[in-house]
PAGULUM-393860 format. One line per 3 residues: number of its first residue (from 0); their letters; for each residue x, y, z of C-alpha. Coordinates in Angstrom, 1 decimal, decimal comma. Layout:
BEGIN
NUM> a> X/Y/Z  ...
***
This chain:
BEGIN
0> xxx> 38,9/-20,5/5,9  39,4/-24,3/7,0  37,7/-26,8/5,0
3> xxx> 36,1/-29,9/6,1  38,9/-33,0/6,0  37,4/-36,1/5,7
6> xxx> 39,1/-39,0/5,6  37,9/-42,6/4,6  38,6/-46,1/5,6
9> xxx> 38,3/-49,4/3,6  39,3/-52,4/5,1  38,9/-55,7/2,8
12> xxx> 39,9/-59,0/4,8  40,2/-61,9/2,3  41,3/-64,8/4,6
15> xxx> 41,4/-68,1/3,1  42,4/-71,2/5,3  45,0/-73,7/4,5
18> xxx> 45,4/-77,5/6,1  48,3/-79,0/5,9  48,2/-82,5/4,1
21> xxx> 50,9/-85,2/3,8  51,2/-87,5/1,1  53,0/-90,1/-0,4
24> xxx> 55,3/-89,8/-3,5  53,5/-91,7/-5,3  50,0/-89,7/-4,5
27> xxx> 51,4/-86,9/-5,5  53,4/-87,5/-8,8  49,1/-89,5/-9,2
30> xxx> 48,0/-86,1/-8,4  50,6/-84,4/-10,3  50,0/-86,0/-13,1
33> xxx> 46,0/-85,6/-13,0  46,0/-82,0/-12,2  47,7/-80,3/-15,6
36> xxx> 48,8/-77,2/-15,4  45,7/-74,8/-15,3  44,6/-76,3/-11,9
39> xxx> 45,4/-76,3/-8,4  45,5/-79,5/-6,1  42,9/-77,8/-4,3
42> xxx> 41,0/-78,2/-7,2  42,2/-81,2/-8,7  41,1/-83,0/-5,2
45> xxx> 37,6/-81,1/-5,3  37,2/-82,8/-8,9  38,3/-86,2/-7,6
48> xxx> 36,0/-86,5/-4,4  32,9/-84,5/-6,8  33,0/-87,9/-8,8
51> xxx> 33,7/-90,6/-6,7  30,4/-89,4/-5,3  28,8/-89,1/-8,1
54> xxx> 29,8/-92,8/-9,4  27,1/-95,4/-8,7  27,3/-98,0/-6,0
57> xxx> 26,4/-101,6/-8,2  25,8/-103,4/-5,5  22,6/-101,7/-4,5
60> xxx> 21,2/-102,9/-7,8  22,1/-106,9/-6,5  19,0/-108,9/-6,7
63> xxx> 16,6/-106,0/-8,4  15,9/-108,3/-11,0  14,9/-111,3/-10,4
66> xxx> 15,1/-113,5/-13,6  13,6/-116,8/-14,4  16,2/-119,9/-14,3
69> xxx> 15,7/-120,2/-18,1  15,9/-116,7/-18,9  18,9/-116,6/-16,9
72> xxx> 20,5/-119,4/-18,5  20,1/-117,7/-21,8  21,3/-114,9/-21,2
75> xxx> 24,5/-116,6/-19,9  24,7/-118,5/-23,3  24,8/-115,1/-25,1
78> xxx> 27,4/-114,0/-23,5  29,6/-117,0/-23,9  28,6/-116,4/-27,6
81> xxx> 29,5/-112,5/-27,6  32,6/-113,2/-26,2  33,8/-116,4/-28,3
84> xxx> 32,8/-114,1/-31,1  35,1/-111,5/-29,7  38,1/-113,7/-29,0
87> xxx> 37,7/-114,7/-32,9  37,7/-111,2/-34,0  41,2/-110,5/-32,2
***
């Protein structure tokens, strides 16, 4: 008696794509330095982009408030204040 063979096939494919990139020295001794041990530079550039874009352009806050000449000039005077203040401290 001849028993049934049956024979099974798994195939798993993991491909993962690389790019080459060149950098300066500098870069990446920057990068180097950033990355620590527990992270790729994969990762380490992920991080880097992630929160540029995050960070808030200023400029598109230029002109949203639109203070009063006088309220303006006071507010200058209390910074020259704060920071003549801050100059005696040091």
């Amino acid at each position: 008696m001849v028993l049934p063979l049956k024979l099974y096939t798994y195939m798993i494919c993991i491909c993962i794509m690389t790019k080459p990139v060149t950098l300066s020295n500098a870069a990446y001794e920057a990068l180097k330095k950033v990355k620590g041990k527990d992270m790729s530079f994969s990762d380490i550039v992920l991080k880097l982009v992630e929160h540029s874009n995050n960070r808030q352009d200023f400029n598109k806050f230029a002109g949203v408030l639109k203070a009063q000449a006088n309220e303006l000039e006071k507010f200058k005077l209390q910074i020259e204040e704060d920071r003549t203040r801050n100059d005696e401290k040091m």
